[in-house]
RODO-2510 file (C-alpha; in nm, 4 decimals, decimal comma):
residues 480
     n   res          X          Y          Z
     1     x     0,7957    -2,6459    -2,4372
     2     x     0,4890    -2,6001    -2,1859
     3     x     0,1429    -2,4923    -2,2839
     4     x     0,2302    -2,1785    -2,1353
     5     x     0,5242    -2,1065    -2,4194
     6     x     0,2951    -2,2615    -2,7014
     7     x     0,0307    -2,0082    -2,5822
     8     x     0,2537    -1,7710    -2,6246
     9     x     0,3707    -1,8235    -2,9616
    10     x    -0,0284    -1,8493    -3,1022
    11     x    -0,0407    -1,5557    -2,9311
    12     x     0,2808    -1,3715    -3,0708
    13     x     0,4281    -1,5068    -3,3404
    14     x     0,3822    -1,3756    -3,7188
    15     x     0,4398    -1,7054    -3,8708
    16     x     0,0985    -1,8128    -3,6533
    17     x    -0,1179    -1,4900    -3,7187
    18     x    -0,0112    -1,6140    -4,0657
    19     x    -0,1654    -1,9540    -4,0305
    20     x    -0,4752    -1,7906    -3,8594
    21     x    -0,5343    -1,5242    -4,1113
    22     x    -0,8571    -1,4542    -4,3067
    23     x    -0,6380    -1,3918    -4,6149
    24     x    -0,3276    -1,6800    -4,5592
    25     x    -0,4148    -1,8028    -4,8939
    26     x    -0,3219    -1,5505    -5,0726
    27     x    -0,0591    -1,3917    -4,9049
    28     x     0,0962    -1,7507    -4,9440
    29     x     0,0229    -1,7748    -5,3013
    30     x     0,1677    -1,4139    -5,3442
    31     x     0,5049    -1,5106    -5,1291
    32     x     0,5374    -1,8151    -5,3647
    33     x     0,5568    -1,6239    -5,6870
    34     x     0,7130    -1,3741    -5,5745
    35     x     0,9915    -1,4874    -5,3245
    36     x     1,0180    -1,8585    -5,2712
    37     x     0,9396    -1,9625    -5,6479
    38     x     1,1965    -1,7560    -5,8043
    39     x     1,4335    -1,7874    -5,5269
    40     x     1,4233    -1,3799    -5,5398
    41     x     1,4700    -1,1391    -5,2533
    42     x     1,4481    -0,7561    -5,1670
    43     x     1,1952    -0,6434    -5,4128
    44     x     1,1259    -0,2412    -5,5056
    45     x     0,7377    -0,2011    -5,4219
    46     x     0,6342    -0,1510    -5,7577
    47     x     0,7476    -0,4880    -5,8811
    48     x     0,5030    -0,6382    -5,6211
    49     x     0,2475    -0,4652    -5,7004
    50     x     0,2632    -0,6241    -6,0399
    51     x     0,3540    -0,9461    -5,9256
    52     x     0,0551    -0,9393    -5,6883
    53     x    -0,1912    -0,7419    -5,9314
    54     x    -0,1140    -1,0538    -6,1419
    55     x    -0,2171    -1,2996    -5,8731
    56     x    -0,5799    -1,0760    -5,7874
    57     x    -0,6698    -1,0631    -6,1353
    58     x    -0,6582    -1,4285    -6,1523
    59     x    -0,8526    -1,4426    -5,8379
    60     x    -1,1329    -1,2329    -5,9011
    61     x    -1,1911    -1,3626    -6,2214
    62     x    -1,2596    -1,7127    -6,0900
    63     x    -1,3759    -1,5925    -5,7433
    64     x    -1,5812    -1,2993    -5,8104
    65     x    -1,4683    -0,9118    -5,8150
    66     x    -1,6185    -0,9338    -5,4406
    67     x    -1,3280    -1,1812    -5,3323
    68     x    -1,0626    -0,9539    -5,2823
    69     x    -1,1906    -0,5805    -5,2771
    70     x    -0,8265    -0,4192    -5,1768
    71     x    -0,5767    -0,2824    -5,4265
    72     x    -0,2479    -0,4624    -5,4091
    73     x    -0,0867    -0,1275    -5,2537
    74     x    -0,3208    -0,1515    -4,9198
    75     x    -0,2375    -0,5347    -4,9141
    76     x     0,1635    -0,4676    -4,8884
    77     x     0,1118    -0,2145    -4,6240
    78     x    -0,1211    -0,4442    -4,4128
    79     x     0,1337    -0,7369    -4,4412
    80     x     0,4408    -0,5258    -4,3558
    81     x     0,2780    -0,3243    -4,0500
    82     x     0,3533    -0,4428    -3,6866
    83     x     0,0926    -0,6381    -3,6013
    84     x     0,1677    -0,8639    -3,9088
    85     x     0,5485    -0,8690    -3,9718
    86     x     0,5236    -1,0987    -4,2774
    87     x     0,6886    -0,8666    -4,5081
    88     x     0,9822    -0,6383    -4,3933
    89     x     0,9794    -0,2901    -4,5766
    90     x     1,2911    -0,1300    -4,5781
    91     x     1,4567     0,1582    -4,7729
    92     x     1,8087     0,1272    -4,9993
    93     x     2,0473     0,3997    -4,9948
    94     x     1,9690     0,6020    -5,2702
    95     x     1,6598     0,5093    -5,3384
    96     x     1,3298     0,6339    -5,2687
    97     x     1,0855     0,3487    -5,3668
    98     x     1,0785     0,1357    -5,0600
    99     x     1,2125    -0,2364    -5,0456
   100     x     1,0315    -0,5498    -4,9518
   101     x     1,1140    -0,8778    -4,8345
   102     x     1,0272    -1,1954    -4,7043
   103     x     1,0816    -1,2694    -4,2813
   104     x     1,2254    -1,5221    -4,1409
   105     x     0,8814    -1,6524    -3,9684
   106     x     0,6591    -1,6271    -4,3361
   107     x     0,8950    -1,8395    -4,5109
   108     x     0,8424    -2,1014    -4,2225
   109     x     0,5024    -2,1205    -4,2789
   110     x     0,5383    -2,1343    -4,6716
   111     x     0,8118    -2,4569    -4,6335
   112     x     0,5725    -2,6197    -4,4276
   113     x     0,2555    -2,5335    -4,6654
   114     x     0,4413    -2,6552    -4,9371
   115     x     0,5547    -2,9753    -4,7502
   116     x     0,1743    -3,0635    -4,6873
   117     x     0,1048    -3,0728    -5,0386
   118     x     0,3488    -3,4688    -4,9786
   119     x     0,6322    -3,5547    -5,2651
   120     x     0,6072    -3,8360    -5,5200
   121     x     0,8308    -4,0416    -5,2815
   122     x     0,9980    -4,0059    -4,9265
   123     x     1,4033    -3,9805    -4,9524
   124     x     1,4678    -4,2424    -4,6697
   125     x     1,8134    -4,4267    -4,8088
   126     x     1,9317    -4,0442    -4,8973
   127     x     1,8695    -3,9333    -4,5766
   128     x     1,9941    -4,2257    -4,3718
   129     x     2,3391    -4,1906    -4,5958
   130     x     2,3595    -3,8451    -4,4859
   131     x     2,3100    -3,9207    -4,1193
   132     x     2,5673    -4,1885    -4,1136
   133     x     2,8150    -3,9526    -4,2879
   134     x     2,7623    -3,7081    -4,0558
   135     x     2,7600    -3,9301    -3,7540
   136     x     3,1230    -4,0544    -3,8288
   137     x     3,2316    -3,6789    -3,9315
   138     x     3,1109    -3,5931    -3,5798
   139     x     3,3006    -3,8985    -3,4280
   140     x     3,5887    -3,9047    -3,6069
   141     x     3,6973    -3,5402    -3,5787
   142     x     3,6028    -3,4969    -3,2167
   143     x     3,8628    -3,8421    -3,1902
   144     x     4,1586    -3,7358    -2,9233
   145     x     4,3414    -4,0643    -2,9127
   146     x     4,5622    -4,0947    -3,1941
   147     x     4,5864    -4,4273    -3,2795
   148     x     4,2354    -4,4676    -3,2954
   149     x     4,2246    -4,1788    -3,5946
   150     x     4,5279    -4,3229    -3,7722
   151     x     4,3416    -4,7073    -3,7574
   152     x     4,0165    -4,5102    -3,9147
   153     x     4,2041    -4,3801    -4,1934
   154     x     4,3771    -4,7371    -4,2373
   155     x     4,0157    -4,8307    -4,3166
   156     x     3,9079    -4,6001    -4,5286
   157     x     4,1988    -4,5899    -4,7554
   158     x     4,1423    -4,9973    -4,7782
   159     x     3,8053    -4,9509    -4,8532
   160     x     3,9040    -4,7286    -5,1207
   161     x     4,1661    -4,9937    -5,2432
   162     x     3,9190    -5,2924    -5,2332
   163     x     3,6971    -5,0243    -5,4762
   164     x     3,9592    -4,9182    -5,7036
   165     x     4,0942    -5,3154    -5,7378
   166     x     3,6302    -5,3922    -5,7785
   167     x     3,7020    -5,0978    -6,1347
   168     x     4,0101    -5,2261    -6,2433
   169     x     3,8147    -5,5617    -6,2999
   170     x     3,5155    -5,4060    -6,4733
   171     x     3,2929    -5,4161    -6,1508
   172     x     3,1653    -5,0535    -6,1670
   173     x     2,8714    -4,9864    -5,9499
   174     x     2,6182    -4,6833    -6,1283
   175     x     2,3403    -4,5258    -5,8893
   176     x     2,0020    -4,6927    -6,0099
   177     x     1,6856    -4,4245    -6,1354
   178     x     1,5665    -4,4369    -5,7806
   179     x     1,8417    -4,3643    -5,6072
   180     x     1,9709    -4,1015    -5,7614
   181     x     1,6109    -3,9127    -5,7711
   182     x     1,6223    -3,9610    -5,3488
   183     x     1,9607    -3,7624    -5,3219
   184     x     1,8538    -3,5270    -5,5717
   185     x     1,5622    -3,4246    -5,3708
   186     x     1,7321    -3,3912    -5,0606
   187     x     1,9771    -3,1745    -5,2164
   188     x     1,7091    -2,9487    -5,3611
   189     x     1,5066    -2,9795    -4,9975
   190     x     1,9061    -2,8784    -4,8773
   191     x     1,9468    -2,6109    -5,0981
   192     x     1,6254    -2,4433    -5,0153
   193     x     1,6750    -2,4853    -4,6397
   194     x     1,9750    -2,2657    -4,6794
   195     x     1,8477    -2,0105    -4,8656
   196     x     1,5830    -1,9564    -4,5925
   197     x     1,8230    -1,9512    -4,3126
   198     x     1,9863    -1,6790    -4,4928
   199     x     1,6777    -1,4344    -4,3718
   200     x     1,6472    -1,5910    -4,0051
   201     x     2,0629    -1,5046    -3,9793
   202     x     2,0278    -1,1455    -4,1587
   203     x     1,7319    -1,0764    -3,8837
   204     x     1,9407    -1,2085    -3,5863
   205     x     2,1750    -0,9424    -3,7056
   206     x     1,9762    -0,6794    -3,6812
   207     x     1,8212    -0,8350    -3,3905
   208     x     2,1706    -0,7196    -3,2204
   209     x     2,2547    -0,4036    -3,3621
   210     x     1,9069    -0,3367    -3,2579
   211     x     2,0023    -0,4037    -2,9107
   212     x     2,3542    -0,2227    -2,9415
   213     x     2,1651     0,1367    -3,0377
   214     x     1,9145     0,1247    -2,7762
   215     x     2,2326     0,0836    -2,5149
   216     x     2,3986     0,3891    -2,7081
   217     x     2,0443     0,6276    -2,7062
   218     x     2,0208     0,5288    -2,3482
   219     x     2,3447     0,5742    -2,2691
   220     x     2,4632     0,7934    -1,9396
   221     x     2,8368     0,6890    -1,8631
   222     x     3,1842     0,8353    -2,0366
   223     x     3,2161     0,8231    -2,3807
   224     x     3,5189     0,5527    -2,3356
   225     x     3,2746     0,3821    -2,1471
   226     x     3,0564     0,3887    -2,4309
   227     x     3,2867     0,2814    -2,6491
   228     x     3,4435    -0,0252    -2,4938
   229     x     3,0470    -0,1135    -2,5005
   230     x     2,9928    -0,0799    -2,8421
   231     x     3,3329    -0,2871    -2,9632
   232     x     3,2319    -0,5120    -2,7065
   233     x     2,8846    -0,6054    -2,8646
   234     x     3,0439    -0,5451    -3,2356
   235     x     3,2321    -0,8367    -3,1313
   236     x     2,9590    -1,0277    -2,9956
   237     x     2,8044    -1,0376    -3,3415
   238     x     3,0745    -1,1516    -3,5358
   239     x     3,1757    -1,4192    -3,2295
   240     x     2,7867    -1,5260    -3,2040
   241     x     2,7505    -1,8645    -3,3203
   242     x     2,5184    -1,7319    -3,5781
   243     x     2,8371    -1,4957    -3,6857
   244     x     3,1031    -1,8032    -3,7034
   245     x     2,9027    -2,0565    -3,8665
   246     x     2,7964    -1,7826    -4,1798
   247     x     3,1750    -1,6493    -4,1679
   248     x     3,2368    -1,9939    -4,2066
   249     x     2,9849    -2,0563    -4,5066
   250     x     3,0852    -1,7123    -4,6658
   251     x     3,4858    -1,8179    -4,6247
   252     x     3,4115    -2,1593    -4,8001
   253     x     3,1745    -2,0519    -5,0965
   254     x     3,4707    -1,7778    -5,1152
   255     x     3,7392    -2,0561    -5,1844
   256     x     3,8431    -2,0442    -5,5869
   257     x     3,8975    -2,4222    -5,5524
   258     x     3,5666    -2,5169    -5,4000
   259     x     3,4011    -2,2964    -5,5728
   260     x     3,5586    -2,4176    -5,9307
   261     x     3,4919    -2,8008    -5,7819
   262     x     3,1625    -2,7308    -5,6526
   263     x     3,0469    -2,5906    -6,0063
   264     x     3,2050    -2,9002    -6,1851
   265     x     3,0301    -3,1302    -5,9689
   266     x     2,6704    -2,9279    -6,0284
   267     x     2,7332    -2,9717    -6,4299
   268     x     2,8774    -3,3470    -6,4186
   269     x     2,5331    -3,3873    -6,2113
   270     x     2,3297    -3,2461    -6,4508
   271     x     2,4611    -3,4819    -6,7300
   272     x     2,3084    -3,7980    -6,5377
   273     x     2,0922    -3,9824    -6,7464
   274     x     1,8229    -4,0693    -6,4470
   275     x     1,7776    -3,7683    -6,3527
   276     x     1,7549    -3,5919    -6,7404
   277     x     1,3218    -3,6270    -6,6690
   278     x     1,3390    -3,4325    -6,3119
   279     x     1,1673    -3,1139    -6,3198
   280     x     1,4753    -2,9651    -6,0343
   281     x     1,7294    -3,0938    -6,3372
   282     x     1,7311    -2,7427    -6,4884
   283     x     1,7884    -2,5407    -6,1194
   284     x     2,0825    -2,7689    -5,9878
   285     x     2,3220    -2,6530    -6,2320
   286     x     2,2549    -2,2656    -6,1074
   287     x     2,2099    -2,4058    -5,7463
   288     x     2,5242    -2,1837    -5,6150
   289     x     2,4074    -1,8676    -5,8286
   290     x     2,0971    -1,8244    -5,5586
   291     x     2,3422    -1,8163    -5,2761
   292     x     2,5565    -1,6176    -5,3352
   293     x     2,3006    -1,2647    -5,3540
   294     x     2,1722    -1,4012    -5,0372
   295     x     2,4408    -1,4332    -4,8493
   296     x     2,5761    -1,0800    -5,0012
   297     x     2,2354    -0,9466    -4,9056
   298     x     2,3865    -1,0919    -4,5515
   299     x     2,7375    -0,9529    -4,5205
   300     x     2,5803    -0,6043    -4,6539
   301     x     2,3741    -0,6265    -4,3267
   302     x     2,6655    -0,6753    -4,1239
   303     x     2,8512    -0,3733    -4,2822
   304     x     2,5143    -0,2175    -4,2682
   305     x     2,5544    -0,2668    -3,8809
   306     x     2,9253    -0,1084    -3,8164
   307     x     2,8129     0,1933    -4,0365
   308     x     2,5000     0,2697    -3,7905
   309     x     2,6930     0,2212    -3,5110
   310     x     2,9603     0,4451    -3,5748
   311     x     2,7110     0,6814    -3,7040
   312     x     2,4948     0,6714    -3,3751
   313     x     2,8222     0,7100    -3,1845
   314     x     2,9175     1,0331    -3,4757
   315     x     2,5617     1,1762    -3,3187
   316     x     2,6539     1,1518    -2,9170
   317     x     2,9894     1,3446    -3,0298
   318     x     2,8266     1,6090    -3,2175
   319     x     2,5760     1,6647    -2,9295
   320     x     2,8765     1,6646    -2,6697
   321     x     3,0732     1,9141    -2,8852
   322     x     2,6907     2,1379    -2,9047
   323     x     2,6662     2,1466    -2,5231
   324     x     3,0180     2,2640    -2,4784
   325     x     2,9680     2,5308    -2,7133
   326     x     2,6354     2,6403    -2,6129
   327     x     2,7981     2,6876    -2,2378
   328     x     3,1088     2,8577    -2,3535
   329     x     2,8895     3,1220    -2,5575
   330     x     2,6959     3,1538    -2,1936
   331     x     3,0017     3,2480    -2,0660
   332     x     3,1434     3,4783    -2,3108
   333     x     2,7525     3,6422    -2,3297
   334     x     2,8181     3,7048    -1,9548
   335     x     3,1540     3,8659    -1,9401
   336     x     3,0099     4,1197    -2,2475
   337     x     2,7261     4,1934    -2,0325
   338     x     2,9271     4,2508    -1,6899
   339     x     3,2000     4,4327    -1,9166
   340     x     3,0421     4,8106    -1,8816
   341     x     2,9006     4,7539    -1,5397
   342     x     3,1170     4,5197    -1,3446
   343     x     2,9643     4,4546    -0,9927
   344     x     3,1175     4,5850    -0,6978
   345     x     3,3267     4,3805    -0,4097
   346     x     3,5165     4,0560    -0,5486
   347     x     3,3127     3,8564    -0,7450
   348     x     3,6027     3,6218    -0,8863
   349     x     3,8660     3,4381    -0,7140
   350     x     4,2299     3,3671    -0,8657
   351     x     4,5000     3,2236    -0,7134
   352     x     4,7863     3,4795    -0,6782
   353     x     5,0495     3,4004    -0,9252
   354     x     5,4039     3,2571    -0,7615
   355     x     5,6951     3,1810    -0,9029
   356     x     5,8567     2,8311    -0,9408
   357     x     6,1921     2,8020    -0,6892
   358     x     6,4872     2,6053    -0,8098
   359     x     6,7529     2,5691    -0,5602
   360     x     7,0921     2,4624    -0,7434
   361     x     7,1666     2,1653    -0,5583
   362     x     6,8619     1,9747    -0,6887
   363     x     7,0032     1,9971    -1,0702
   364     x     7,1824     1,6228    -1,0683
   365     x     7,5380     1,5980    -1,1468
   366     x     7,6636     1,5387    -1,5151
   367     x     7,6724     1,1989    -1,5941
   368     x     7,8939     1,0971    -1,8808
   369     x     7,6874     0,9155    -2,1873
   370     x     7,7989     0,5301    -2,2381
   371     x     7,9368     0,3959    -2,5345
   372     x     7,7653     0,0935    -2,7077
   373     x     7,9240    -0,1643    -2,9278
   374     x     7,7374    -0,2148    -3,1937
   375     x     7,8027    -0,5679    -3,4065
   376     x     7,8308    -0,4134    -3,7416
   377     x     7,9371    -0,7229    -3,9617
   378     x     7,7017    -0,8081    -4,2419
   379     x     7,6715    -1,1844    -4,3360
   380     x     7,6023    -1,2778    -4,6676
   381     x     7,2620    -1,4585    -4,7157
   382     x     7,2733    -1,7234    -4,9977
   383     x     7,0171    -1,5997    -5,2543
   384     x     7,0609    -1,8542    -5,4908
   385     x     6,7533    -2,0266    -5,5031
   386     x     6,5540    -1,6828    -5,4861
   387     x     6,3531    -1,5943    -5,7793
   388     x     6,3359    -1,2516    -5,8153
   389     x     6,1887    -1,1951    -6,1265
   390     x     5,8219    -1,1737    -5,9170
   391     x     5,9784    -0,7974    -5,8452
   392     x     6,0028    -0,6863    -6,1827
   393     x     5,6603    -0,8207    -6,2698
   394     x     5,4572    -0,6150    -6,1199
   395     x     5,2443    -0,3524    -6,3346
   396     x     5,0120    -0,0145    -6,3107
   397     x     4,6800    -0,0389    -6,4693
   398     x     4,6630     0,3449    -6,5652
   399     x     4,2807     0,4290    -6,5228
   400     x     4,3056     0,7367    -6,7001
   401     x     4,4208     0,5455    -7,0308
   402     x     4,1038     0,3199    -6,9679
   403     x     3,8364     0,6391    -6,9354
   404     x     4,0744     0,8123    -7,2641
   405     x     3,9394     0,4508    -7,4381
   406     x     3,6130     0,5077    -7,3176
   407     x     3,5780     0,8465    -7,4312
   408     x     3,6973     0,7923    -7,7809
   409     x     3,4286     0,5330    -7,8109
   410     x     3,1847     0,7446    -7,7246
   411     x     3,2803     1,0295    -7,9191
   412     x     3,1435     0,8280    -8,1991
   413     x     2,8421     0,6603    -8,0330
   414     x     2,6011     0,7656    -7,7785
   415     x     2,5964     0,5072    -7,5504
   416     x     2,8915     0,1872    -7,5924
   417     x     2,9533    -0,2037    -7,3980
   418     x     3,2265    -0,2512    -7,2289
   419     x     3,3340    -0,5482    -7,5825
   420     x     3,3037    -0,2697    -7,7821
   421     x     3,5280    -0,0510    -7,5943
   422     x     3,7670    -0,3513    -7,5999
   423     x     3,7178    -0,4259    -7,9427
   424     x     3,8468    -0,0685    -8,0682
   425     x     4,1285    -0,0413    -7,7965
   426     x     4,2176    -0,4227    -7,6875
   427     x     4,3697    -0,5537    -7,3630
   428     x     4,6655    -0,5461    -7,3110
   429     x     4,7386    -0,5852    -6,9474
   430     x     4,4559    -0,8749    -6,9334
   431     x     4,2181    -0,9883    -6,6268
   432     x     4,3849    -0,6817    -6,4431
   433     x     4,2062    -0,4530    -6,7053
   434     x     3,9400    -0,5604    -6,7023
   435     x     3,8968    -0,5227    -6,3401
   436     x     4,0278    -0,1693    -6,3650
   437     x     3,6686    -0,0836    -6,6065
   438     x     3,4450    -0,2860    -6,3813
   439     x     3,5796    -0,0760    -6,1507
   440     x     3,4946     0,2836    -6,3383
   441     x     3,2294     0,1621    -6,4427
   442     x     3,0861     0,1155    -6,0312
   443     x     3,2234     0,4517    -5,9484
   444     x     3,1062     0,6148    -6,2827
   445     x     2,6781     0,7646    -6,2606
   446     x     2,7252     0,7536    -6,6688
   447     x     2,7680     0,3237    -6,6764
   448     x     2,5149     0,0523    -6,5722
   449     x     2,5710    -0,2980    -6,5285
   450     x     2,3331    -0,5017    -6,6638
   451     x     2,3193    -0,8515    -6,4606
   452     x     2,0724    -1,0146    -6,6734
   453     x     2,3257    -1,0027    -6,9792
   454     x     2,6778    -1,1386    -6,9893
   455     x     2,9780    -1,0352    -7,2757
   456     x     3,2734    -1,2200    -7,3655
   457     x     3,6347    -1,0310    -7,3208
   458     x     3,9314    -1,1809    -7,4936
   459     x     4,3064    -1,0903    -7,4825
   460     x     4,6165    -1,2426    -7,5827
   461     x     4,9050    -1,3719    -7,3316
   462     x     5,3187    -1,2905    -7,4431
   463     x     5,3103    -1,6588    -7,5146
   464     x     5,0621    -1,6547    -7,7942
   465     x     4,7475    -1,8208    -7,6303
   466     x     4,4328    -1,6259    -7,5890
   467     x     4,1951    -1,6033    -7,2368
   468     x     3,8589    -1,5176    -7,2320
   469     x     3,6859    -1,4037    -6,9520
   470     x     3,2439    -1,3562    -6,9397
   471     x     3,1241    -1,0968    -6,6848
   472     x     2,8323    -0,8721    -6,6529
   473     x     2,6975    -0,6527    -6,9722
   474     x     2,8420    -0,3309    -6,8990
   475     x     2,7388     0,0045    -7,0698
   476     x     2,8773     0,3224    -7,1082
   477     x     2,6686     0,6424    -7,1598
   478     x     2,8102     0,9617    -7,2664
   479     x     2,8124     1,1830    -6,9514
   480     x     2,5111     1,4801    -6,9744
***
């Protein structure tokens, strides 16, 4: 970068304007308890205000009521404007309180505020173990030749012989105190790092779409044109590097074998004796918890974009379809006008009807139809080894029965969880059931799911052992 581009960005950027604000202090302190602390995202604007009320009150009382003279209201509004773009307000469907959260360039400047502040040690040998594995990940598997891949393997599964015979002998190696505090603060420093890329992805998303519907309201060519444009750019985004590498995240965290291996890894870690006096001990085990709203907060953006686009493209139609009608009633209002006092002379042209001329001799001759062979013999396939009892074991979760439970319940009670539901009419159809209510009960207005509480569900299999499955506390009301 030249001075010129660095001139720029002091000039431009929110994450500097940030830095050179009056008030950085305490819109950093705010973003802290209110975004990056809790690891917490899209907010409703009253629950900042608390948050930040909170923060001013604490303030004032050691600074003076003259410190910060603003209510909390006027300081959301000033962060979110334009000319600040630390805060992006927003609206959710269906609601009316607006939404708040964090950009991309204000979490930059609070991960490097909070990296001034230095660390009780520098993770060097973490680090450098990282690079290394890395290094040969980026070596290895961009490898063409193949008997240079198949003598790397050779070596690692030797290594992993020589270590296996080192066990067998009572040679086991344990991570010393230090170490294993160095890789757990990388992984925290990790697992923050991707949490705040989340918001830089999510705004180069809408950074496209933005660019997509100011190509559509600007738009002057045929509507196929127009559309061969739009699925054009539609597939730009999800092509983008920034679209493969998060379909790549989302299709990994998605995986029911990493994810069940990733979460036994995060509890076998938190059972390590030199870490049990680390103050990140208690938010590794829910490490994967905080990504997955962000990255749903991400793929809702995406669908987010597809619906405005085909809505913008809905809105060129219906203007189209109002100009054609607002010509054809010009027309019709002309003809009723000219109707009792047509003008005189020709004042239309029509081409004078004829009638189409078949000779005979241009009919073709009759061609007799061909016969075709067909090859009807039928071989018998050897279904032996088929099992086909997977086609009779297929079942119908009736929906209706499920509300009919629900509704008994409540005939009783005014409002009911989903384990009392279960516990007066059990499952019998198992993890498919209890889909089936989590379903009703995000189509129904009269349920709520409660995210902050979690039930048990039990059922018993034909065999005679008992699952148990723990979602979401889920209540029904009786409907008004």
């Amino acid at each position: 970068m030249d001075f010129y581009a660095i001139n720029s960005l002091r000039e431009n950027h929110a994450g500097w304007s940030l830095l050179r604000a009056q008030n950085a202090p305490l819109a950093l302190t705010f973003f802290m308890a209110a975004f990056t602390g809790p690891n917490q995202r899209n907010l409703g604007r009253q629950e900042l205000i608390d948050v930040l009320d909170d923060v001013l009150f604490g303030l004032r009382d050691s600074e003076g009521e003259d410190r910060f003279p603003r209510p909390a209201g006027e300081y959301l509004d000033d962060w979110a404007a334009d000319e600040r773009k630390w805060l992006r307000k927003y609206y959710v469907p269906g609601e009316d309180e607006p939404h708040y959260d964090l950009t991309a360039a204000a979490e930059d400047v609070v991960r490097w505020v909070e990296n001034l502040r230095g660390r009780d040690f520098v993770a060097t040998q973490s680090r450098l173990t990282s690079i290394f594995a890395v290094l040969k990940q980026l070596v290895q598997q961009s490898e063409t030749d193949p008997e240079v891949r198949l003598a790397e393997l050779q070596r690692q599964r030797d290594g992993i012989d020589a270590e296996m015979q080192r066990i067998r002998e009572g040679n086991v190696r344990v991570m010393t105190g230090p170490e294993a505090l160095d890789h757990l603060q990388q992984l925290t420093a990790l697992a923050k790092d991707l949490l705040s890329d989340f918001r830089e992805v999510e705004q180069n998303f809408r950074k496209l779409d933005r660019q997509v519907r100011e190509q559509i309201a600007t738009w002057d060519g045929t509507q196929g044109e127009l559309l061969e444009s739009i699925f054009e750019n539609q597939q730009d985004i999800s092509s983008s590097l920034q679209g493969r590498t998060f379909q790549g995240f989302w299709d990994y965290l998605m995986s029911p074998q990493l994810r069940t291996e990733l979460q036994d890894l995060l509890q076998r870690a938190t059972r390590i004796e030199a870490l049990a006096t680390s103050d990140h001990l208690r938010s590794l085990a829910t490490l994967h918890q905080d990504w997955l709203p962000a990255v749903e907060q991400t793929q809702a953006t995406v669908r987010q974009l597809s619906q405005q686009m085909r809505r913008l493209l809905d809105d060129k139609v219906f203007l189209e379809n109002k100009r054609i009608m607002q010509l054809i009633r010009s027309i019709e209002s002309g003809a009723l006008g000219t109707r009792e006092a047509p003008p005189s002379g020709a004042f239309m042209e029509i081409e004078t009807p004829s009638v189409d001329m078949v000779l005979p001799f241009e009919r073709p001759l009759y061609e007799p139809s061909r016969k075709v062979l067909l090859d009807d013999a039928v071989e018998t396939a050897d279904d032996g080894d088929v099992d086909a009892s997977a086609l009779f074991g297929q079942f119908f979760v009736d929906k209706e029965r499920l509300r009919a439970n629900i509704d008994a319940v409540l005939a009783e009670a005014e409002q009911a969880t989903l384990a009392e539901v279960t516990d007066a009419h059990p499952l019998s159809q198992g993890l498919a059931e209890v889909v089936a209510y989590y379903q009703l009960a995000t189509e129904s207005d009269w349920a709520t799911i409660n995210p902050e509480q979690s039930q048990q569900l039990a059922w018993d299999l034909p065999d005679g052992s008992m699952r148990e499955a723990t979602i979401e506390q889920i209540i029904f009301g009786r409907p008004a």
